[in-house]
Every structure is written in structure tokens, then in C-alpha cells.
TORKOL-55423 format. One record per residue: x, y, z negated of N, C-alpha, C, CB in turn; residue number from 1. Coordinates in nm, 3 decimals, padded with zeros to 5 digits. Each point is the difference from the previous one (the first is absolute). Glycine has a CB too. Layout:
BEGIN
{n_u=X n_v=Y n_w=Z ca_u=X ca_v=Y ca_w=Z c_u=X c_v=Y c_w=Z cb_u=X cb_v=Y cb_w=Z k=NUM}
...
***
This chain:
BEGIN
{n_u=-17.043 n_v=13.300 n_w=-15.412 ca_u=-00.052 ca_v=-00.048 ca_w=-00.126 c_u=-00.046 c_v=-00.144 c_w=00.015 cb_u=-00.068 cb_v=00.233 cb_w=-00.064 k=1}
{n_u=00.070 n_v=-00.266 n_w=-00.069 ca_u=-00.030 ca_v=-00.174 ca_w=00.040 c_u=-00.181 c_v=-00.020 c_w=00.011 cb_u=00.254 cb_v=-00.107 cb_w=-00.174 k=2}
{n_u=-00.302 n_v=00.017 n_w=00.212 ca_u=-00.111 ca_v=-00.027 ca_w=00.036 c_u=-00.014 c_v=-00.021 c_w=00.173 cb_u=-00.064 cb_v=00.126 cb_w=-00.234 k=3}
{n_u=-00.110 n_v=-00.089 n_w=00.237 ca_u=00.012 ca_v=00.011 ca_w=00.150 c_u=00.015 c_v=00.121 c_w=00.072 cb_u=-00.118 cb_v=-00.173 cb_w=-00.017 k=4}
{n_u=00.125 n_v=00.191 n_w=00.145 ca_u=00.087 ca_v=00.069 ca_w=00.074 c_u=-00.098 c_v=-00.039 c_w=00.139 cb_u=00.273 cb_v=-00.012 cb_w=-00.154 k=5}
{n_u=-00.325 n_v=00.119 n_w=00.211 ca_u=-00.039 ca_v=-00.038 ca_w=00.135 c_u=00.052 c_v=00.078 c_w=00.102 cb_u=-00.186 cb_v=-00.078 cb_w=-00.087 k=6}
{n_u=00.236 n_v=-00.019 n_w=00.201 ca_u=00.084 ca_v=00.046 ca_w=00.129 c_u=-00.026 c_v=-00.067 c_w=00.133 cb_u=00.175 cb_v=00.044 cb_w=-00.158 k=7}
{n_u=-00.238 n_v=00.060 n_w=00.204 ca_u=-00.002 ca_v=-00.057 ca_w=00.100 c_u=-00.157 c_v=-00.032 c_w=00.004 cb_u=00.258 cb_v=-00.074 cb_w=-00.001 k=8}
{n_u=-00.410 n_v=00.119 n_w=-00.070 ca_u=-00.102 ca_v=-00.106 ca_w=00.021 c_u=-00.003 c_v=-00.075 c_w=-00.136 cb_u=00.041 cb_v=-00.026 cb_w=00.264 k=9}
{n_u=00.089 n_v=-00.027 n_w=-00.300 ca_u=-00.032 ca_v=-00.164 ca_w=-00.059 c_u=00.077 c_v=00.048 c_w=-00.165 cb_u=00.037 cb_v=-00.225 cb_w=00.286 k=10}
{n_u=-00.089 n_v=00.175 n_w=-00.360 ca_u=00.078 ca_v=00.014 ca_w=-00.128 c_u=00.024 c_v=-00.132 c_w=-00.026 cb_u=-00.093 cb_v=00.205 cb_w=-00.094 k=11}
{n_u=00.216 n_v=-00.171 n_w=00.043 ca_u=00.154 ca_v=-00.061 ca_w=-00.066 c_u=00.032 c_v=00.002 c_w=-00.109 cb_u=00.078 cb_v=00.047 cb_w=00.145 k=12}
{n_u=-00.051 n_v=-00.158 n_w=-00.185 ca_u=00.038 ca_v=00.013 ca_w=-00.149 c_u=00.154 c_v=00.071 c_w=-00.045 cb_u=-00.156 cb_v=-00.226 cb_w=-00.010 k=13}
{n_u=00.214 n_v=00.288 n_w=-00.060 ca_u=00.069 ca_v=00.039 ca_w=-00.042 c_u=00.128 c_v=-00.084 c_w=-00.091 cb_u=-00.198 cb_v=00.157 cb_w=00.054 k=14}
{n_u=00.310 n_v=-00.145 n_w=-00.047 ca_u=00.082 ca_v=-00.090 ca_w=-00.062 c_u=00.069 c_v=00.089 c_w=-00.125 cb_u=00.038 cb_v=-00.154 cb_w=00.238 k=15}
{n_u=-00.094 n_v=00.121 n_w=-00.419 ca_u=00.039 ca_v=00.061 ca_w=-00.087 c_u=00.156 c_v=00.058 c_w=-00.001 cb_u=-00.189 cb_v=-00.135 cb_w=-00.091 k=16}
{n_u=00.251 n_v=-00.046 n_w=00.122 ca_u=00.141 ca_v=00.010 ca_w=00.007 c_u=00.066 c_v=00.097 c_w=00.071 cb_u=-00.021 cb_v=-00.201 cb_w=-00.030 k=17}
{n_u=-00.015 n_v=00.156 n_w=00.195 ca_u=00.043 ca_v=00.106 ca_w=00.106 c_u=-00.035 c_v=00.152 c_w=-00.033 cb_u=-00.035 cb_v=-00.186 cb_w=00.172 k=18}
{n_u=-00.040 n_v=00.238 n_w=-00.256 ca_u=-00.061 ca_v=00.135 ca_w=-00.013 c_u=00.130 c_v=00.025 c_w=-00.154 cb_u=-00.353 cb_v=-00.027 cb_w=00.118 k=19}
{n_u=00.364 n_v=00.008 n_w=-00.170 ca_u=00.106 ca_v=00.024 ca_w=-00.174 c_u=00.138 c_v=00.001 c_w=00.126 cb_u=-00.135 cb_v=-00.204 cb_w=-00.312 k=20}
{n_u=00.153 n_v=00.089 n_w=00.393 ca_u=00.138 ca_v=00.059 ca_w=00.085 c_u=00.003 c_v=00.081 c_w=00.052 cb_u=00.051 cb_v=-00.132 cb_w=00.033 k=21}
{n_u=-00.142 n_v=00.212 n_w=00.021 ca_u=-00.007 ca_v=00.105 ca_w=00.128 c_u=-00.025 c_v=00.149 c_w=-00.113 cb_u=-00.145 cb_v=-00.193 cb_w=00.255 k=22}
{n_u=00.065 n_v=00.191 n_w=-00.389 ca_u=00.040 ca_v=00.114 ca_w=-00.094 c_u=00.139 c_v=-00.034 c_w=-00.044 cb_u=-00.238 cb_v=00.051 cb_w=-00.085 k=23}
{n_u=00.283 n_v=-00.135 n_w=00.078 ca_u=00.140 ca_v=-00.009 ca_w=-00.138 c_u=00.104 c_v=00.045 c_w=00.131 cb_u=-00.051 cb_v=-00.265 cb_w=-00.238 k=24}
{n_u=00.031 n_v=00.285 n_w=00.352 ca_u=00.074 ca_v=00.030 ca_w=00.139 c_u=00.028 c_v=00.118 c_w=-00.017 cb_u=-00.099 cb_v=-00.135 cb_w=00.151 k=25}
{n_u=-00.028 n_v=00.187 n_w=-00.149 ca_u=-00.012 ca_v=00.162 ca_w=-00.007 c_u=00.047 c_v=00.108 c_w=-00.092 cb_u=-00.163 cb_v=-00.083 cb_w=00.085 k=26}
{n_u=00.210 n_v=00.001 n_w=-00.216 ca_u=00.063 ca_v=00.103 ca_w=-00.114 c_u=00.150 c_v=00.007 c_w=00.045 cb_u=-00.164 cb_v=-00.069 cb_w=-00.222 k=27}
{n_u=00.200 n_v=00.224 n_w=00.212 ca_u=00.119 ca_v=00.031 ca_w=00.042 c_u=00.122 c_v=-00.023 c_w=-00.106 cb_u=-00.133 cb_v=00.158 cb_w=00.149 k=28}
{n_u=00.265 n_v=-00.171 n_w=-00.084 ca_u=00.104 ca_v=00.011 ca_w=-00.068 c_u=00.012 c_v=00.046 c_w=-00.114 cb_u=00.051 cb_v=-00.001 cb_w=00.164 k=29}
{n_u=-00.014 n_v=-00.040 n_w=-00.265 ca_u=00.024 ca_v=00.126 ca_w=-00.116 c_u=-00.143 c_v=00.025 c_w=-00.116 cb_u=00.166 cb_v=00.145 cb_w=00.222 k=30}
{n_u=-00.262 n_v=-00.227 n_w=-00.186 ca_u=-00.114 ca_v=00.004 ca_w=-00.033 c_u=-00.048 c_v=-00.140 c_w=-00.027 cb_u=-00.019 cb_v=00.210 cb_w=00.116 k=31}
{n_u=-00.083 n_v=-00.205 n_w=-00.250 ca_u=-00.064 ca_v=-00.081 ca_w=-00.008 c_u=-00.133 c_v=-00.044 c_w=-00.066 cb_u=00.198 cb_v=00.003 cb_w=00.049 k=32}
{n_u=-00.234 n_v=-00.077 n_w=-00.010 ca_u=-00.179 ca_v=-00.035 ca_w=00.012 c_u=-00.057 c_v=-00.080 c_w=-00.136 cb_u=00.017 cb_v=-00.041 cb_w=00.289 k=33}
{n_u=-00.095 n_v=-00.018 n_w=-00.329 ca_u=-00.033 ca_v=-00.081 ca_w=-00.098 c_u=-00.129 c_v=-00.151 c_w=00.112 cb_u=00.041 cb_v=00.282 cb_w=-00.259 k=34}
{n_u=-00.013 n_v=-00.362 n_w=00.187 ca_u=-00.114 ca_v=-00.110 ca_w=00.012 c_u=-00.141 c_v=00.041 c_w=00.009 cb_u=00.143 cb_v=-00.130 cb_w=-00.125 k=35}
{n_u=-00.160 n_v=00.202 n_w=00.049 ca_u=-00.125 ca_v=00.058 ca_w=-00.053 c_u=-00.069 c_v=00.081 c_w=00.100 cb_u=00.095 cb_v=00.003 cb_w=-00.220 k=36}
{n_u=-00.014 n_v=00.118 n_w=00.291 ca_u=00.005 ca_v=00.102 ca_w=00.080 c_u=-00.058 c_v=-00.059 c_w=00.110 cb_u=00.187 cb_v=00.119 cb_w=-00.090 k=37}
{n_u=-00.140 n_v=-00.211 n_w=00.157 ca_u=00.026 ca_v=-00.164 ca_w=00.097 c_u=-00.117 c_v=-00.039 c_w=00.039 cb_u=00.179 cb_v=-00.104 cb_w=-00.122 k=38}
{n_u=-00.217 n_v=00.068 n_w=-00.018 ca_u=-00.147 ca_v=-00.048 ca_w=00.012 c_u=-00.068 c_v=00.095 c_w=-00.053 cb_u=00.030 cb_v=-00.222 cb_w=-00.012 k=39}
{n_u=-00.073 n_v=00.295 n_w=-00.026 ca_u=-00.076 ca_v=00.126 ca_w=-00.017 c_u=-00.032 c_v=00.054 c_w=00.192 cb_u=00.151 cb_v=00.078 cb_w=-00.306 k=40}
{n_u=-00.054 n_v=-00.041 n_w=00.354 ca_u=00.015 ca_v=00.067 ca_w=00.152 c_u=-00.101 c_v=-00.128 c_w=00.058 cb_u=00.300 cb_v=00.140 cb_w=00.025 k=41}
{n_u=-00.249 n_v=-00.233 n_w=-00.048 ca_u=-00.101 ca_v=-00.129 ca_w=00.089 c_u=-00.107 c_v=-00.022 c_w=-00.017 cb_u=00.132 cb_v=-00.105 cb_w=00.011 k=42}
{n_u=-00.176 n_v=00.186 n_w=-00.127 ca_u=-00.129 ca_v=-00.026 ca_w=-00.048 c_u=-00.049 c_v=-00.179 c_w=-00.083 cb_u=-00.036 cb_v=00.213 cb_w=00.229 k=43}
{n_u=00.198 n_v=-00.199 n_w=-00.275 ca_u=-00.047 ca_v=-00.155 ca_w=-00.124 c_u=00.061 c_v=00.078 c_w=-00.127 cb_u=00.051 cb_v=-00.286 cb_w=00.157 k=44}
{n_u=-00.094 n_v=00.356 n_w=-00.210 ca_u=00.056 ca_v=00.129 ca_w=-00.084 c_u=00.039 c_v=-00.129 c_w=-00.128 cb_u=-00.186 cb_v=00.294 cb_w=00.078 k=45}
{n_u=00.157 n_v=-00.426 n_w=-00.104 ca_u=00.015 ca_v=-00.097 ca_w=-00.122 c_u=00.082 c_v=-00.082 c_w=00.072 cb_u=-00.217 cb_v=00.007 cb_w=-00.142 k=46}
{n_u=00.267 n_v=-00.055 n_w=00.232 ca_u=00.114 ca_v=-00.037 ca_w=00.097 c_u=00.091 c_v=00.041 c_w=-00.029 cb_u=-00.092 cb_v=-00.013 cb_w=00.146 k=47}
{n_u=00.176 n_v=00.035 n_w=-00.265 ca_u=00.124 ca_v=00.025 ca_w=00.034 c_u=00.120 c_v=-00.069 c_w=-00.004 cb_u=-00.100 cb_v=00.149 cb_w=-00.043 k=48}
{n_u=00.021 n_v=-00.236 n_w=-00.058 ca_u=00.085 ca_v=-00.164 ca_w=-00.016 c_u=-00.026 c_v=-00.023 c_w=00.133 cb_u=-00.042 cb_v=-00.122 cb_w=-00.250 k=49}
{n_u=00.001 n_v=00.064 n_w=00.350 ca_u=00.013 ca_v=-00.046 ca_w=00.145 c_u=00.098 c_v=00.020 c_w=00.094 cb_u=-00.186 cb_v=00.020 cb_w=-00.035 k=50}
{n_u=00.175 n_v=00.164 n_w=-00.023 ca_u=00.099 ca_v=00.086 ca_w=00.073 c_u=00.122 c_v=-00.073 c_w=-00.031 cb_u=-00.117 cb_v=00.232 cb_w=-00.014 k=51}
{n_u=00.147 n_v=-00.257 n_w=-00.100 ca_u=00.150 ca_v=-00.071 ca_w=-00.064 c_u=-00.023 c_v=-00.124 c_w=00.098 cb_u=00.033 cb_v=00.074 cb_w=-00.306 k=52}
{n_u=-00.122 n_v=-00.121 n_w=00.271 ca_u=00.028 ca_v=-00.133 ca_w=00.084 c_u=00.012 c_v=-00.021 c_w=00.141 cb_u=-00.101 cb_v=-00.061 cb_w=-00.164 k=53}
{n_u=00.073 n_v=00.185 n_w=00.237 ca_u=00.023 ca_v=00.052 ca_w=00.153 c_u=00.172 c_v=00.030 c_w=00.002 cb_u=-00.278 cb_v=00.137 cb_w=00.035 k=54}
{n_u=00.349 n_v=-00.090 n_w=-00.116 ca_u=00.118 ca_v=00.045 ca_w=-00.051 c_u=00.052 c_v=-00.091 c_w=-00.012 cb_u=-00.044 cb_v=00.158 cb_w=-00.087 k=55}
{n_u=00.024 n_v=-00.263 n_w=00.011 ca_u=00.091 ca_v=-00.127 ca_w=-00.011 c_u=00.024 c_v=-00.091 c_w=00.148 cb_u=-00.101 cb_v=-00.012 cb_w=-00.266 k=56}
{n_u=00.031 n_v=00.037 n_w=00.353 ca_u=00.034 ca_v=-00.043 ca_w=00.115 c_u=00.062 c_v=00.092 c_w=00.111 cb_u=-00.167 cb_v=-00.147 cb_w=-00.071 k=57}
{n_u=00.166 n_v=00.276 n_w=00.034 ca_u=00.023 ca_v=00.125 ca_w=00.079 c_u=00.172 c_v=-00.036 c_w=00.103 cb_u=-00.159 cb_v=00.192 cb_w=-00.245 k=58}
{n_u=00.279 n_v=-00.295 n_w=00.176 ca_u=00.086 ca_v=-00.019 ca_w=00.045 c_u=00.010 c_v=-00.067 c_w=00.110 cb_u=00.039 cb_v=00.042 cb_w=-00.176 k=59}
{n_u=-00.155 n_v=-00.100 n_w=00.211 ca_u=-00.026 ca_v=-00.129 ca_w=00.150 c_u=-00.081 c_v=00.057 c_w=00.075 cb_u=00.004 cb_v=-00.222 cb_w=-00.100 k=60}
{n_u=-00.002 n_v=00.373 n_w=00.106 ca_u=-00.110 ca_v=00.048 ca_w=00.051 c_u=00.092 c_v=00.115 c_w=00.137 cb_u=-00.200 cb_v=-00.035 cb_w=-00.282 k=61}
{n_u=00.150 n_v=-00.026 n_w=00.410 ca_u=00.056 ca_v=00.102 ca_w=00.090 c_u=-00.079 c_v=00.114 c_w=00.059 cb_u=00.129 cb_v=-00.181 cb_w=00.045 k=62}
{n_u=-00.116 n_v=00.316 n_w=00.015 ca_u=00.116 ca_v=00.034 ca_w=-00.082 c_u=00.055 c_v=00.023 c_w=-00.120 cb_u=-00.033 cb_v=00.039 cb_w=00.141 k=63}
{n_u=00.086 n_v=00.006 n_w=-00.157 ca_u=00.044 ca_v=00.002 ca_w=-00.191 c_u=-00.081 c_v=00.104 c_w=-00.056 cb_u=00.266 cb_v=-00.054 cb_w=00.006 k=64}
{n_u=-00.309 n_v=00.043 n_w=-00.130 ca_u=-00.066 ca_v=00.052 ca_w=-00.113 c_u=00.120 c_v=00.093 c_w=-00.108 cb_u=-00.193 cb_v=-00.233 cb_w=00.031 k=65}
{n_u=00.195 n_v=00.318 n_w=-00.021 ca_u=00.046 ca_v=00.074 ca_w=-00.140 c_u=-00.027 c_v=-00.029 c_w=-00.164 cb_u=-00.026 cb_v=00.152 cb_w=00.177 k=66}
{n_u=-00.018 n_v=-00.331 n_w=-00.170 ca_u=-00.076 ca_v=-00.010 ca_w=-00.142 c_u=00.109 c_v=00.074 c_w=-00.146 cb_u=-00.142 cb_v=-00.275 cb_w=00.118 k=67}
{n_u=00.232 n_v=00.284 n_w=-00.071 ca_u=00.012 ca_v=00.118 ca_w=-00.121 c_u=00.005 c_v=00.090 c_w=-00.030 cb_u=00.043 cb_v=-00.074 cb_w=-00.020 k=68}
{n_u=-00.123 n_v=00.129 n_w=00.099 ca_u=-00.082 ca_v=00.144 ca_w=-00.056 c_u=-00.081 c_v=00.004 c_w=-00.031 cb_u=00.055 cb_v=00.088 cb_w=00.081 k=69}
{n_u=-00.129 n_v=-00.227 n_w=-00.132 ca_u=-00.127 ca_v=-00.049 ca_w=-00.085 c_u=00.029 c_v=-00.012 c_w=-00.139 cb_u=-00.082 cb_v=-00.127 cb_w=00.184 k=70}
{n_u=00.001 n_v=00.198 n_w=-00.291 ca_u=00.056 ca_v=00.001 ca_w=-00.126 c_u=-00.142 c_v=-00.055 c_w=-00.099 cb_u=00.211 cb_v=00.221 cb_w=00.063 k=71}
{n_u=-00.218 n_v=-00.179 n_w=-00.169 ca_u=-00.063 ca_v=00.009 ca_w=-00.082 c_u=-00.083 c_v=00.151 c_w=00.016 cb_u=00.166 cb_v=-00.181 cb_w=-00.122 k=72}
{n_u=-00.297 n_v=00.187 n_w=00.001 ca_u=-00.057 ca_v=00.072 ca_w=-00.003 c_u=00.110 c_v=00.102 c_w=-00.075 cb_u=-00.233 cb_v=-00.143 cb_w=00.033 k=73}
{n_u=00.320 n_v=00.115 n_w=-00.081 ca_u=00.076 ca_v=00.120 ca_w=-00.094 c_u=00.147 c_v=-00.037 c_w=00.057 cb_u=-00.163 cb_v=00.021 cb_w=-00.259 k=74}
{n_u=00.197 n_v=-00.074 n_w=00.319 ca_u=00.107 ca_v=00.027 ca_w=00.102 c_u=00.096 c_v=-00.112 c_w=-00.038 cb_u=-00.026 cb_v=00.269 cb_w=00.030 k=75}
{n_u=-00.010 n_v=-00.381 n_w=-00.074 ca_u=00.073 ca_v=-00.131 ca_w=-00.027 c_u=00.035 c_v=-00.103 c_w=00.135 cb_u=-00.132 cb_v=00.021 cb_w=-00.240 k=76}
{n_u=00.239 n_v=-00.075 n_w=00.210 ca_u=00.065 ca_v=-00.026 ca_w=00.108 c_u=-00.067 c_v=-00.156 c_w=-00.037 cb_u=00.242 cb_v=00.196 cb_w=00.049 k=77}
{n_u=-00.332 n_v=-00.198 n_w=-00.043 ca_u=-00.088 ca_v=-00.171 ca_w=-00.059 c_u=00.029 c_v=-00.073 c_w=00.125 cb_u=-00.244 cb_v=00.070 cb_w=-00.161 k=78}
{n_u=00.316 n_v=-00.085 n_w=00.280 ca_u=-00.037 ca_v=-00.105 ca_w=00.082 c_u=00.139 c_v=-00.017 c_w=00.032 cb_u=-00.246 cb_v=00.040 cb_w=00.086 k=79}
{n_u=00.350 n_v=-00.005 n_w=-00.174 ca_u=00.164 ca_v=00.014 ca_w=00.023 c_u=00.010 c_v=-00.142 c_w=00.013 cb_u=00.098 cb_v=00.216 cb_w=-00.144 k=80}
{n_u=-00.185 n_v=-00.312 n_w=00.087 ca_u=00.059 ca_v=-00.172 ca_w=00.002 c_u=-00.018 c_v=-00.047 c_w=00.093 cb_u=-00.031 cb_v=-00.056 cb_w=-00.175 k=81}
{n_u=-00.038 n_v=00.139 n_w=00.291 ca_u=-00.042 ca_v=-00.102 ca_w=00.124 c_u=00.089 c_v=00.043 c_w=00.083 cb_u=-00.241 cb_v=-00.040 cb_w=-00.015 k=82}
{n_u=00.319 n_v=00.097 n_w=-00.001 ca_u=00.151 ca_v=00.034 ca_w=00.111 c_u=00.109 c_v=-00.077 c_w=-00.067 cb_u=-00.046 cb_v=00.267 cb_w=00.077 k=83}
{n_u=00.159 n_v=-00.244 n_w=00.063 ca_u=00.053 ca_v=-00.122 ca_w=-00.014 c_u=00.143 c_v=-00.009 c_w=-00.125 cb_u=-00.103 cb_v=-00.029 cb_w=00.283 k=84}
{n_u=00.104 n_v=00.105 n_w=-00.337 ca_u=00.063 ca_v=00.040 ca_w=-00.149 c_u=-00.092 c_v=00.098 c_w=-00.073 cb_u=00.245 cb_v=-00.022 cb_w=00.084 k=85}
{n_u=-00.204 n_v=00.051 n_w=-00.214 ca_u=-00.074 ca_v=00.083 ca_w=-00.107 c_u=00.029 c_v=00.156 c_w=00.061 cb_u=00.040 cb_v=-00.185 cb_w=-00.236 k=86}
{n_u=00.011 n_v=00.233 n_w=00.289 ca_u=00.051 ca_v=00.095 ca_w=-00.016 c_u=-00.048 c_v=00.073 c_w=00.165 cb_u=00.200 cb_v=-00.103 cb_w=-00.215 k=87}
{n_u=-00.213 n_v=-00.024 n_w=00.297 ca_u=00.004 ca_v=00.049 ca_w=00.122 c_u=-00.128 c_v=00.147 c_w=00.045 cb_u=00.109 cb_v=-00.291 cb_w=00.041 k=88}
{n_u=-00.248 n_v=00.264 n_w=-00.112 ca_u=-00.082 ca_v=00.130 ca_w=00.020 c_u=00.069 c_v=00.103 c_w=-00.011 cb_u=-00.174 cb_v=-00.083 cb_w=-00.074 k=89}
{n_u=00.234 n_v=00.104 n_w=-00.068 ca_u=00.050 ca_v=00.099 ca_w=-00.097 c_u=00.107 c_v=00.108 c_w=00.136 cb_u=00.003 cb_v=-00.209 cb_w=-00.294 k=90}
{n_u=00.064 n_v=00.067 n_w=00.341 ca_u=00.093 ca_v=00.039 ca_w=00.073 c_u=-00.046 c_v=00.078 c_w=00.142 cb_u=00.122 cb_v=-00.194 cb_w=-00.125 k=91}
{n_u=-00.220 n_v=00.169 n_w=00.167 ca_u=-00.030 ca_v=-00.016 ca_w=00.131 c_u=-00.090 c_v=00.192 c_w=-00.002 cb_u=-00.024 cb_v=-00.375 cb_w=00.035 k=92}
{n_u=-00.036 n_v=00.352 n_w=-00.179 ca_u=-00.057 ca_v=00.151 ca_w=00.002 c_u=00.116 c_v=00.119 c_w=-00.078 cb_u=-00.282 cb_v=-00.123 cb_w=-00.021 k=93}
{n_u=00.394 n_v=00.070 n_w=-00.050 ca_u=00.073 ca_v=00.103 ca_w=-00.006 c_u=00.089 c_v=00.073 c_w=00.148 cb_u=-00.005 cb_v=-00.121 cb_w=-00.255 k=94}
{n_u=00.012 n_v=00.007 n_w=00.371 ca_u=00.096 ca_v=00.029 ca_w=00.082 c_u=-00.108 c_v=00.102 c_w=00.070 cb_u=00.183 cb_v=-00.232 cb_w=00.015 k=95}
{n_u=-00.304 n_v=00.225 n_w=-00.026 ca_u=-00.116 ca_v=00.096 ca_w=00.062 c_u=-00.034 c_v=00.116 c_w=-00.085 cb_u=-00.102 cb_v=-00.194 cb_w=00.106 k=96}
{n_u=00.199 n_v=00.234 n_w=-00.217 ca_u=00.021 ca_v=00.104 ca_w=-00.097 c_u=-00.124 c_v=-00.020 c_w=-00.092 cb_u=00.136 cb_v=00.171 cb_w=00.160 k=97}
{n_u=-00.173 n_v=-00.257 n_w=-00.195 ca_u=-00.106 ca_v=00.000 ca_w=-00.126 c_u=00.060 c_v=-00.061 c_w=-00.112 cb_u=-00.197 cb_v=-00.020 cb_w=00.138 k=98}
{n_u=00.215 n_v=00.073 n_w=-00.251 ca_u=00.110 ca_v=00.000 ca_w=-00.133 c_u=-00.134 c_v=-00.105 c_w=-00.074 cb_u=00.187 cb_v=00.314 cb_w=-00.030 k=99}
{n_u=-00.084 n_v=-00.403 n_w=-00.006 ca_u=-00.056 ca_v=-00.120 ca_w=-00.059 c_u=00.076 c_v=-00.029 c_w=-00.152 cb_u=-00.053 cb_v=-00.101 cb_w=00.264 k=100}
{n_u=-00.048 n_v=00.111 n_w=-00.418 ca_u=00.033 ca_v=-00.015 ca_w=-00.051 c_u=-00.086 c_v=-00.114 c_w=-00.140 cb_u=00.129 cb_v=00.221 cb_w=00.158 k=101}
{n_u=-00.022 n_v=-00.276 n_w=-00.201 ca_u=-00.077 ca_v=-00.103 ca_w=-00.090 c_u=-00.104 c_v=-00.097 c_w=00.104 cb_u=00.004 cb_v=00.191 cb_w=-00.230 k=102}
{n_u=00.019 n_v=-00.201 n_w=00.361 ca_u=-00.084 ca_v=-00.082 ca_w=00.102 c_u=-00.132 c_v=00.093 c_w=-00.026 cb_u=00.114 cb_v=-00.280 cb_w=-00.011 k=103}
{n_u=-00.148 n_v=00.413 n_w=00.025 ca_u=-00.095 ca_v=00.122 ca_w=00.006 c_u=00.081 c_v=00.083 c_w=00.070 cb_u=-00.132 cb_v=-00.017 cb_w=-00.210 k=104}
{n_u=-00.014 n_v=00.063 n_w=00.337 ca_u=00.045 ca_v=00.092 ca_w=00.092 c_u=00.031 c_v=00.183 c_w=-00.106 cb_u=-00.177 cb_v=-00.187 cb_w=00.246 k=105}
{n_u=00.240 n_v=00.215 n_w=-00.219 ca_u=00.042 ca_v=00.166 ca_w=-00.088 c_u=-00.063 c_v=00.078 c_w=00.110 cb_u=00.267 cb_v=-00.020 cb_w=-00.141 k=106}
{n_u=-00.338 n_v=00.070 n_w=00.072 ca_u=-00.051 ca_v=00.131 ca_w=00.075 c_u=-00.139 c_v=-00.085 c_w=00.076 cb_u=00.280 cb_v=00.166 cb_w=00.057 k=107}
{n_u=-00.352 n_v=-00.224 n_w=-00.104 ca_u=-00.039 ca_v=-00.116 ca_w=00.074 c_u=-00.166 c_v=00.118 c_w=00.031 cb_u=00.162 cb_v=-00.311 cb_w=-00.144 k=108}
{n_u=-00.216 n_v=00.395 n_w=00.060 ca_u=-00.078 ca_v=00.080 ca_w=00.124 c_u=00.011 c_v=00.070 c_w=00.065 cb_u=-00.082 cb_v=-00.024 cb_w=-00.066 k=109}
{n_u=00.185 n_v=00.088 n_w=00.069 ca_u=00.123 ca_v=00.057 ca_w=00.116 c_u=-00.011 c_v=-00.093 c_w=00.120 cb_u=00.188 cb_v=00.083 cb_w=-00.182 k=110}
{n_u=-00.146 n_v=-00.192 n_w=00.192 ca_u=00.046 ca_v=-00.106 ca_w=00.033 c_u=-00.120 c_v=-00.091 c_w=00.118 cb_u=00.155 cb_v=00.025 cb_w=-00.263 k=111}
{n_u=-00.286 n_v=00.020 n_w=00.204 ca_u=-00.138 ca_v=-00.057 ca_w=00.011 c_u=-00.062 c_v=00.015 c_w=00.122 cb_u=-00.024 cb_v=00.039 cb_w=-00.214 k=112}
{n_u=-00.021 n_v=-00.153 n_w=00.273 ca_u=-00.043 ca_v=00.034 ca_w=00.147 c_u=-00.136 c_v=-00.076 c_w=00.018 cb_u=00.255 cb_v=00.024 cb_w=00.102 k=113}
{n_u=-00.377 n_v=00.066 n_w=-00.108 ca_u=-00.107 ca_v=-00.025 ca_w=-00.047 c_u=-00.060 c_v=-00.060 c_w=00.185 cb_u=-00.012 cb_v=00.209 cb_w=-00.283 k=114}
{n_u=-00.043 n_v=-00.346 n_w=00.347 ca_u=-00.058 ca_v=00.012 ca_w=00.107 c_u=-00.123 c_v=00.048 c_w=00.014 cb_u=00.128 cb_v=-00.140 cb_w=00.031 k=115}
{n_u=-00.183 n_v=00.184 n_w=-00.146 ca_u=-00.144 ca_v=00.073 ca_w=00.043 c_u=00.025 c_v=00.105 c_w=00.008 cb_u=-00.144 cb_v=-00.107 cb_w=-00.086 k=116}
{n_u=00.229 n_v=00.214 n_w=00.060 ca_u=00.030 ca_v=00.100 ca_w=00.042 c_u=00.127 c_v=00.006 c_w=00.112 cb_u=-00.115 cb_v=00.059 cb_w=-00.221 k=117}
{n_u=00.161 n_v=-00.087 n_w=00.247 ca_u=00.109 ca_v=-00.059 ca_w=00.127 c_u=-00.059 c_v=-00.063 c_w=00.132 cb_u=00.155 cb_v=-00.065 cb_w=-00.192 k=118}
{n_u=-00.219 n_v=-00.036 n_w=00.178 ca_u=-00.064 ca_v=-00.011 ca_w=00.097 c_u=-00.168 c_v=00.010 c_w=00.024 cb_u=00.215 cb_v=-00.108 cb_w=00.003 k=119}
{n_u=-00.225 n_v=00.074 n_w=00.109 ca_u=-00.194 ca_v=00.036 ca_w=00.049 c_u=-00.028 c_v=-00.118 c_w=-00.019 cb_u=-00.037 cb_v=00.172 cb_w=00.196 k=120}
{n_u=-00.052 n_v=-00.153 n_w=-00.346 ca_u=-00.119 ca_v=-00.125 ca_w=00.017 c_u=-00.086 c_v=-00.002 c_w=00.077 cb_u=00.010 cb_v=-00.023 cb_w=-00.169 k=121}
***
């Protein structure tokens, strides 16, 4: 979680960025998460615009990020412009079997991969 973090004795500050890569890591294939969820799990539950903006850099980021399995709160494919064609999210989560329609995930709480219940806060 973002903040501090003590290891070792000494506390450490926490890196927002590095913490949204290491959840947006963790959602599996075929599944997908929201902004909101993101920062909610991190405990910036009004962060979710950030989260986007953690996302918009997610492509220069090693190792690689799954940023499209990051959606909207209702399953909108809102960050399709920051890849490198329109289409490429759309594309990238149908080949991972998630049916994409009108740029909205189908079946999208089916679909839903909550990190406060998925992983240990």
C-alpha cells in the first residue's frame, strides 16, 4: 500500500506509482479491475483519476503492466487513447476472452476483479 512502510527498523516511504503497477500486475487474464478499485485497495479511495494517470505511463514501465485490464467504474474502455491505436485495448482484452462491446466490457461484473477482496490488505 502506498504510504509508509517500515523494514528493517527504518521506515520508508512508499512509491504511489510503483504500488498501482504491482496491483494492475496482479489482475488475471480474462479479468478486469476499475481505477477506483486501485485506489480504494491503496487506501486513496478519491485517487482514481491518479490511478489513470499511473496508466498513462504504464507502457515505459518494466516489467510490463497489463494496463488494459484497467477500466472504468462501469466497464468503459476510457483509456483506449493512450495505446498505440484506438482499438489496440479492445484488442488486447478480447484475445484474453473478454467480449468488448460499444468500447464496454459485456458481462463486466462477471468480468470484475475486486483487489480488496483478491488480495491481502
Amino acid at each position: 500500500m502506498a504510504g509508509k512502510q517500515v523494514r528493517d527498523g527504518a521506515v520508508q516511504e512508499r512509491d504511489f506509482f510503483q504500488d498501482v503497477m504491482d496491483v494492475v500486475r496482479q489482475v488475471p487474464r480474462g479479468r478486469v479491475t476499475s481505477y477506483g478499485a486501485i485506489a480504494n485497495y491503496l487506501g486513496a479511495k478519491r485517487s482514481s483519476r491518479i490511478v489513470g494517470y499511473c496508466m498513462n505511463n504504464a507502457h515505459a514501465v518494466r516489467p510490463k503492466v497489463p494496463a488494459h485490464r484497467v477500466v472504468n467504474r462501469i466497464g468503459l474502455l476510457t483509456g483506449k487513447h493512450h495505446f498505440a491505436t484506438p482499438t489496440r485495448m479492445q484488442e488486447l482484452l478480447q484475445k484474453e476472452g473478454v467480449k468488448v462491446k460499444d468500447d464496454r466490457v459485456v458481462d463486466f461484473p462477471k468480468r470484475f476483479w475486486d483487489p480488496m477482496k483478491e488480495l491481502r490488505v
